[in-house]
matplotlib code that plots the C-alpha trace (Angstrom):
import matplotlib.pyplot as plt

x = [-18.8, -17.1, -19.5, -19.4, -15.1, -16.1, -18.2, -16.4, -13.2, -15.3, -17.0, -13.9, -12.5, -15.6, -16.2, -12.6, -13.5, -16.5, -15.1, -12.6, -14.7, -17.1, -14.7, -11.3, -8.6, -5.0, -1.8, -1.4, 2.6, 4.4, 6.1, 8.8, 7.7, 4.1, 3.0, 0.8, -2.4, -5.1, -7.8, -10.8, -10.7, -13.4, -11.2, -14.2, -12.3, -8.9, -7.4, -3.6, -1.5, 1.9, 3.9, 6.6, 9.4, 12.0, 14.3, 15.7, 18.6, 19.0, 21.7, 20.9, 23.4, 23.1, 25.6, 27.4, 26.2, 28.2, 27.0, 29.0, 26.9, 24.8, 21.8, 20.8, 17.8, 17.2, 13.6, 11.5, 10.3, 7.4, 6.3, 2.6, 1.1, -1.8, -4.8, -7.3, -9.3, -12.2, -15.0, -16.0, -19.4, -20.6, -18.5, -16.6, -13.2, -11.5, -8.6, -7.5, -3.6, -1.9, 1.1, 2.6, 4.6, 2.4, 3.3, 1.9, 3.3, 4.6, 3.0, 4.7, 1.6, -1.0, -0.2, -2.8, -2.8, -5.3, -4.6, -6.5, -10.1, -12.5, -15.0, -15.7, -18.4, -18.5, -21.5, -20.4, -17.8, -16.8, -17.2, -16.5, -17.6, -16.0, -16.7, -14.3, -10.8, -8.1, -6.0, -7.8, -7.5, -7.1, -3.5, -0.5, -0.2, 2.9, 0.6, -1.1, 2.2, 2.7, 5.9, 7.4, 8.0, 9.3, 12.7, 13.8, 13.4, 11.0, 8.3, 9.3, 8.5, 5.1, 3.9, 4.7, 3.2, 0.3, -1.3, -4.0, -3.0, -5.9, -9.8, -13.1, -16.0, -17.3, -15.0, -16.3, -13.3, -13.7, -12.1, -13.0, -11.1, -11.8, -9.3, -7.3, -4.5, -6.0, -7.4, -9.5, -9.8, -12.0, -12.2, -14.6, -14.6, -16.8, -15.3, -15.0, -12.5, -10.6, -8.3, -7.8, -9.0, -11.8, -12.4, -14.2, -16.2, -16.1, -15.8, -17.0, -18.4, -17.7, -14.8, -16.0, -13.5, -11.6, -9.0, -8.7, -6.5, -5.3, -3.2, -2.6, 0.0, -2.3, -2.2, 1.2, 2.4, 2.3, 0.3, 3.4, 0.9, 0.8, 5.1, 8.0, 11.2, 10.4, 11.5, 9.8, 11.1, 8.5, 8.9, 7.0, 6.4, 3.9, 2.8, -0.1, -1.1, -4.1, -5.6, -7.3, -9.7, -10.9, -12.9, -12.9, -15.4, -14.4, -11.5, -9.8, -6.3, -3.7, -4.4, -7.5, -5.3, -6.8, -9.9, -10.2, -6.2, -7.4, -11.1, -12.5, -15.9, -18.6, -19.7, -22.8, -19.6, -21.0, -18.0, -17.1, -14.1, -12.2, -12.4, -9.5, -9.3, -6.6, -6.1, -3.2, -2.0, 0.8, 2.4, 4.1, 6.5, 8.4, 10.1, 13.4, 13.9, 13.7, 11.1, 10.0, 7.1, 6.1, 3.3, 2.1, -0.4, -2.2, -3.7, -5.9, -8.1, -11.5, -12.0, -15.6, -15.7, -17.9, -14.9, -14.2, -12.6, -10.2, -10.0, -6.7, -5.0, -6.6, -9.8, -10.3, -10.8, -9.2, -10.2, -6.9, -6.0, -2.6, -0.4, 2.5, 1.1, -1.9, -5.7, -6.0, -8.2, -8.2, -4.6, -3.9, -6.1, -4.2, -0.4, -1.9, -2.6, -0.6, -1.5, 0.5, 1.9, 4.7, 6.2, 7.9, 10.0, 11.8, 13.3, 15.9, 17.4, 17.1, 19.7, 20.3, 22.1, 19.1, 21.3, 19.1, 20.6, 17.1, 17.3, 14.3, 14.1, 10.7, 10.0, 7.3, 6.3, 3.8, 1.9, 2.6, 0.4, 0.9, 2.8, 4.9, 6.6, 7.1, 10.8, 11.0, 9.5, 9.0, 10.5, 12.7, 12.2, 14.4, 14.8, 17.9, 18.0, 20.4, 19.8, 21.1, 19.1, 20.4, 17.4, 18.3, 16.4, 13.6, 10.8, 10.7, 10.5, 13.9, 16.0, 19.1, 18.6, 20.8, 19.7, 21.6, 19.0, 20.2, 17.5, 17.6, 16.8, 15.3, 15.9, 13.6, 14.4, 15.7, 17.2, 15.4, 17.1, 15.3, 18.8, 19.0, 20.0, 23.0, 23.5, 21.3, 20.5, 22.2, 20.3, 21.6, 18.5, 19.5, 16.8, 16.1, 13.3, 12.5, 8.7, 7.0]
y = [-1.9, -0.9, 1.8, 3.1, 3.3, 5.3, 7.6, 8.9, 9.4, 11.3, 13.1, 14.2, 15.6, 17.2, 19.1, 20.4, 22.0, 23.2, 24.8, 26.1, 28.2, 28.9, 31.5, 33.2, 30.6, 32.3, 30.3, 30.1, 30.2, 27.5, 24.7, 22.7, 19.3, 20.2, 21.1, 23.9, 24.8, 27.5, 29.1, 30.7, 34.4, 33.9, 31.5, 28.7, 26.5, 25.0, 23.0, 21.2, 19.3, 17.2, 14.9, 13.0, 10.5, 7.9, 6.4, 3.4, 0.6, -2.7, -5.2, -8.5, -10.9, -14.8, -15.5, -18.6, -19.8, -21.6, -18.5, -15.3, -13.5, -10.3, -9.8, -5.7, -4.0, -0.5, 1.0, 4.2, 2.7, 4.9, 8.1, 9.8, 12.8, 13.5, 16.0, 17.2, 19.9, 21.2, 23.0, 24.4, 25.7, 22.6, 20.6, 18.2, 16.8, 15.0, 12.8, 11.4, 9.8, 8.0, 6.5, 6.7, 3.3, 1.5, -0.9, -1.7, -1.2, -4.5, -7.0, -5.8, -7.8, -5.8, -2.5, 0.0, 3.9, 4.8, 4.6, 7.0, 8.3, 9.2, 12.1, 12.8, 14.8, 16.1, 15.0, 16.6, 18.8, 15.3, 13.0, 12.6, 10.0, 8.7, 6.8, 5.6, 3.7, 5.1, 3.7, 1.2, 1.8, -1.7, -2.0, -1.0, 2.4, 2.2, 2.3, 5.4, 7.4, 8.7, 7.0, 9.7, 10.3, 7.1, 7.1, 4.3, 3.4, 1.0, -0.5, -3.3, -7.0, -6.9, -4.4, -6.3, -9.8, -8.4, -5.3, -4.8, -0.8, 0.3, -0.8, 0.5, 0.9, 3.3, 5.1, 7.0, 8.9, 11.4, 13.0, 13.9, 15.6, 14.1, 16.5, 19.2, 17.5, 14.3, 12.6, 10.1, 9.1, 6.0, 4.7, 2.7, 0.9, -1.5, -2.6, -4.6, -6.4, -7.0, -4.7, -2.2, -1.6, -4.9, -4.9, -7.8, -10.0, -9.5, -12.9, -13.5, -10.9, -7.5, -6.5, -4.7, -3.4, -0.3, 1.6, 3.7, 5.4, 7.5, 10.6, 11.2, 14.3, 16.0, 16.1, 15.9, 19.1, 19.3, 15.8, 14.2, 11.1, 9.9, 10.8, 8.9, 10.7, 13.9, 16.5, 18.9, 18.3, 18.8, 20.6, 18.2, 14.5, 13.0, 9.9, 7.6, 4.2, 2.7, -1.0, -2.5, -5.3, -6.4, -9.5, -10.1, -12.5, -14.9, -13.9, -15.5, -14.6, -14.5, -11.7, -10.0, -7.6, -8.6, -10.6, -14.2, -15.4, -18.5, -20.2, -22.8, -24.8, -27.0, -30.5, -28.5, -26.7, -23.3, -21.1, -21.4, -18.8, -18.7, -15.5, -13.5, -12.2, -9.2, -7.3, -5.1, -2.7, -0.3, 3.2, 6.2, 8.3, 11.4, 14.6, 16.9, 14.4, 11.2, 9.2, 5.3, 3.4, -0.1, -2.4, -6.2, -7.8, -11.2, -12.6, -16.0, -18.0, -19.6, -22.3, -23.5, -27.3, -27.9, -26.9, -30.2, -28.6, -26.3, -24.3, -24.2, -21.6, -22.9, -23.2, -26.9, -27.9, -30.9, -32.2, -33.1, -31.2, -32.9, -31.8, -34.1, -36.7, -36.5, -35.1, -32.1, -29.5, -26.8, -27.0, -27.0, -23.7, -22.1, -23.0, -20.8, -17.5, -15.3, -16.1, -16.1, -13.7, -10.6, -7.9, -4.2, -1.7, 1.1, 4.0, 7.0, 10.2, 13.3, 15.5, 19.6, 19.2, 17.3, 13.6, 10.7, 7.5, 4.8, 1.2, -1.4, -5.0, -6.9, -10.5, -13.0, -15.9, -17.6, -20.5, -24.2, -24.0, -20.8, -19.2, -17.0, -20.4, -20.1, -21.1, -18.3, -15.1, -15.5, -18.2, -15.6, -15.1, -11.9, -8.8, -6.5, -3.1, 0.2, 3.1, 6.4, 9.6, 13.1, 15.6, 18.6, 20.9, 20.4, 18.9, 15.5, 17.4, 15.9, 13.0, 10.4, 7.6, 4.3, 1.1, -2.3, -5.0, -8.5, -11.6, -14.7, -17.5, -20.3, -23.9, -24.7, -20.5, -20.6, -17.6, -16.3, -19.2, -21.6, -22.6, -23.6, -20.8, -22.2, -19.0, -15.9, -12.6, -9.3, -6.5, -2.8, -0.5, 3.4, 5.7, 9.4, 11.1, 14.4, 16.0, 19.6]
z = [-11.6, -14.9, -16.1, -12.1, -12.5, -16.3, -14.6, -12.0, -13.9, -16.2, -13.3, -11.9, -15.3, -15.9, -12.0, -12.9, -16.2, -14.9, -12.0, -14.1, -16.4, -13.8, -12.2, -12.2, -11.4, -9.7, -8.8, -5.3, -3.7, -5.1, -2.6, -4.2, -3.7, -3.0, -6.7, -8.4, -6.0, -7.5, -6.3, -6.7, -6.4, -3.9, -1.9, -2.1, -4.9, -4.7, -6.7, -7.0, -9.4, -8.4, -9.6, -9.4, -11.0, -9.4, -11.3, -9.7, -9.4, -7.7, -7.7, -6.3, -4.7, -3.6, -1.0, -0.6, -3.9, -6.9, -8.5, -8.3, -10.4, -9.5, -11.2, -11.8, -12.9, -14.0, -14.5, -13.8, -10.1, -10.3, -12.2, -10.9, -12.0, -9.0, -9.9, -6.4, -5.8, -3.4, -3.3, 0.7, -0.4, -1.7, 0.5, -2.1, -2.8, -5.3, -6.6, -9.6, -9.7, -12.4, -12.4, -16.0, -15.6, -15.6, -12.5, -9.9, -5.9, -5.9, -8.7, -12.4, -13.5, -11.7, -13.4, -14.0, -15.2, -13.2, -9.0, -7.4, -8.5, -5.8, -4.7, -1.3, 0.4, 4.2, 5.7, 8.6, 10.3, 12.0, 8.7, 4.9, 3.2, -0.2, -3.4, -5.8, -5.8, -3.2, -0.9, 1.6, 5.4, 6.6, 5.5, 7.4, 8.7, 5.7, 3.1, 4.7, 4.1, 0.1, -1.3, -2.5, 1.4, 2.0, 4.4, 3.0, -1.1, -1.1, 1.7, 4.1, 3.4, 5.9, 3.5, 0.4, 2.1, 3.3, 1.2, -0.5, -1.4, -3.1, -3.6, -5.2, -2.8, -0.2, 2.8, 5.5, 7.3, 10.8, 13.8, 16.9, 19.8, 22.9, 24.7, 24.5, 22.9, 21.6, 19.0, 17.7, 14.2, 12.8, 9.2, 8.1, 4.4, 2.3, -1.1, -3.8, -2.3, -5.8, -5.7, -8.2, -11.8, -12.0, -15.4, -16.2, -13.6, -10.0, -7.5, -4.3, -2.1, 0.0, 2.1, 5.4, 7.4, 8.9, 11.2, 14.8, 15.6, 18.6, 18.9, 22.2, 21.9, 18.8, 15.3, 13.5, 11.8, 7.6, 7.3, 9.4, 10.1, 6.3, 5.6, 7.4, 8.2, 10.5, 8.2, 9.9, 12.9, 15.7, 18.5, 20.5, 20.6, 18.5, 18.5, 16.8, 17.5, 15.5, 14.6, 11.9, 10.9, 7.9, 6.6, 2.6, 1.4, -1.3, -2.3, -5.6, -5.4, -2.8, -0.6, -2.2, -4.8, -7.8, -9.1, -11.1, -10.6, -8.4, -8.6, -7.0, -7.2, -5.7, -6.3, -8.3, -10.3, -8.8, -7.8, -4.0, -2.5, 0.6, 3.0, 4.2, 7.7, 8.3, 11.6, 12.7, 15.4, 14.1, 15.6, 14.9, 16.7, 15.6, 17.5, 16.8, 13.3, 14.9, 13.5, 14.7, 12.8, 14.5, 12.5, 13.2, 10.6, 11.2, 8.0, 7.9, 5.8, 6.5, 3.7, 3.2, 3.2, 0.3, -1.6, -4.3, -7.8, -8.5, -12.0, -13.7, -15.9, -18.5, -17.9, -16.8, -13.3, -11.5, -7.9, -6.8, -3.3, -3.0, -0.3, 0.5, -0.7, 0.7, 0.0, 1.9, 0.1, 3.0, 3.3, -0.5, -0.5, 2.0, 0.5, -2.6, 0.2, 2.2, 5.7, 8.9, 10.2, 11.1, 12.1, 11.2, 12.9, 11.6, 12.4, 11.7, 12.4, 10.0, 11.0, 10.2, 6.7, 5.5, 5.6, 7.2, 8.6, 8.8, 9.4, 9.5, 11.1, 9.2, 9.9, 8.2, 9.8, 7.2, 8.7, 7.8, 4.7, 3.1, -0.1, 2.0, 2.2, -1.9, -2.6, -5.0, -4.0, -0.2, 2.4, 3.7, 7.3, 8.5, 6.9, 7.8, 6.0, 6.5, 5.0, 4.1, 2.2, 1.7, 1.2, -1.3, 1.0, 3.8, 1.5, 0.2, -3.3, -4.6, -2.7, -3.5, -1.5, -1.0, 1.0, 1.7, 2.6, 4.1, 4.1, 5.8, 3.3, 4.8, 3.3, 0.1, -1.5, -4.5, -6.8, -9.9, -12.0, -9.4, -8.6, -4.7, -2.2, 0.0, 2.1, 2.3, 0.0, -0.1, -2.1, -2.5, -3.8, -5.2, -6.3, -6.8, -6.8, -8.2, -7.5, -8.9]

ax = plt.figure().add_subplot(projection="3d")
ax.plot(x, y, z, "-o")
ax.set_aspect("equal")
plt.show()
């Protein structure tokens, strides 16, 4: 799976040279906010470069604790340079994105460069199918949409419980009109299931799954389906509402984002992994700069009973399952898993000066055993969040956004000094981004 990763990235640096020198390249007209696209003379190759940085600020407050302090952090929230390209005659595109940060979405600790490297080939005028690591289509509609689009500065809670953001493997994407307005648009996927980057061994098995979704009203305007706020401001409604499924087999972390962070064994000591079952309906509304995205994930765990050791940090392995007290091993597995359930909705208003007023609602409800229940980094239950966003222009090219989040801590959290929580959290998030 390593050398596989090594070749494409290769293979995509390579196609671009060699297209390069194989005819005259000209700059296209430039889009702020869209970045550089060139083209054949010919008109059969294009290819673009983008980019973009967002500096960002958070202040974190604990209410109605003996502690009056508010804890800040400053850093570069994220900083991609994207390279893609296509070629109609022999019917291929490409990506390769890296994010110069080297952070992850959501996990500091699951940072790579390298996000996005895939080639795709049209099989048909209905389908393209993929190889390579992009974003995976059984997550959220959210994680469809770029975040350098995002109406408010960071995704919702659903998104951070429950995503797997981006996978190595095989995609198949199509559409097909079934009226004179409307859509149809399935996604089929089979990956590694590991998440991104897999450097070393991979555990357990496959991850089959996919998306539908249905545009009733036809297709958005300027990819309006994959960004949030209606900038654009159609003329008429559109609206999208689409499922997904997926089923990951032996997974060995939390939520199938990374490989080898939680093992577990037989009586024989041969390695035995839980599966993870996702599915999710979500929607998406927009017309004259209002904008309303709805999303539900269900996430649950099937734990194989010949399950008797567990393999520490270390390296050692114990068999003790304990959960209050007692010897529960499929419970114990599922405390260290994000299963349960929840719930997003969001919406705002993008008015004629290019100022946006966005709120959210997004509410988790883990199940008994699960680490959404963790004191520290989950537990919360509601999520409250008002936004505000002044555009400088109509493209998302260069934004100053400020959000005020409220959570509902539920007894058990504690603060990042594992000190108690007494009341709730109050977190104010500002961030601008600036794209080429």
């Amino acid at each position: 799976m390593v050398k596989l990763k090594r070749i494409l990235t290769l293979g995509l640096l390579l196609s671009v040279v060699g297209y390069s020198n194989a005819q005259e390249i000209v700059l296209n007209k430039y889009r702020f906010g869209e970045g550089l696209s060139f083209s054949g003379k010919n008109g059969n190759y294009e290819m673009g470069f983008s980019g973009y940085v967002q500096p960002y600020l958070e202040s974190r407050k604990f209410l109605d604790n003996d502690d009056a302090t508010s804890y800040n952090r400053f850093r570069m929230r994220r900083a991609r340079l994207q390279l893609s390209g296509s070629s109609a005659q022999d019917k291929l595109t490409y990506r390769l994105q890296l994010d110069l940060t080297g952070g992850g979405e959501f996990d500091a600790a699951l940072g790579s460069v390298l996000y996005d490297a895939w080639i795709g080939y049209d099989v048909s005028k209905r389908w393209n199918v993929s190889f390579g690591q992009k974003a995976t289509p059984t997550d959220n509609l959210e994680f469809a949409m770029r975040s350098v689009t995002l109406q408010l500065v960071d995704r919702s809670a659903l998104s951070s419980a429950f995503g797997c953001i981006r996978e190595f493997g095989f995609f198949a994407d199509s559409k097909y009109k079934i009226s004179r307005y409307s859509y149809i648009k399935p996604q089929l996927a089979i990956t590694n299931g590991d998440g991104i980057n897999v450097f070393h061994k991979d555990h357990g098995g496959l991850k089959y799954g996919g998306r539908i979704d249905y545009l009733p009203f036809g297709m958005f305007n300027n990819f309006g389906q994959y960004r949030q706020a209606d900038l654009v401001r159609e003329l008429a409604p559109k609206f999208v509402i689409g499922a997904t499924y997926s089923y990951n087999v032996g997974i060995s972390d939390r939520r199938g984002r990374q490989s080898e962070s939680i093992l577990y064994l037989d009586k024989n000591n041969s390695e035995l992994l839980p599966d993870y079952v996702k599915y999710g309906v979500d929607f998406l509304f927009k017309y004259r700069g209002f904008s309303m995205l709805g999303e539900y994930v269900n996430a649950s765990a099937r734990v194989p009973g010949e399950i008797t050791q567990r393999v520490r940090v270390d390296g050692t392995t114990s068999t003790v399952f304990d959960v209050n007290g007692i010897q529960d091993v499929e419970n114990y597995i599922k405390g260290r898993m994000m299963v349960g359930e929840g719930y997003n909705l969001q919406g705002g208003y993008v008015f004629k000066n290019y100022i946006s007023i966005d709120g959210r609602f997004s509410y988790l409800k883990p199940e008994a055993n699960s680490f959404l229940n963790n004191g520290l980094y989950y537990n919360r239950s509601h999520y409250y969040t008002l936004g505000v966003t002044r555009y400088l222009g109509r493209s998302y090219g260069a934004k100053i956004q400020l959000d005020c989040t409220y959570t509902n801590a539920k007894p058990g959290s504690v603060d990042i000094n594992s000190i108690p929580i007494k009341g709730n959290e109050f977190l104010t998030r500002i961030m601008t981004t600036f794209s080429f």
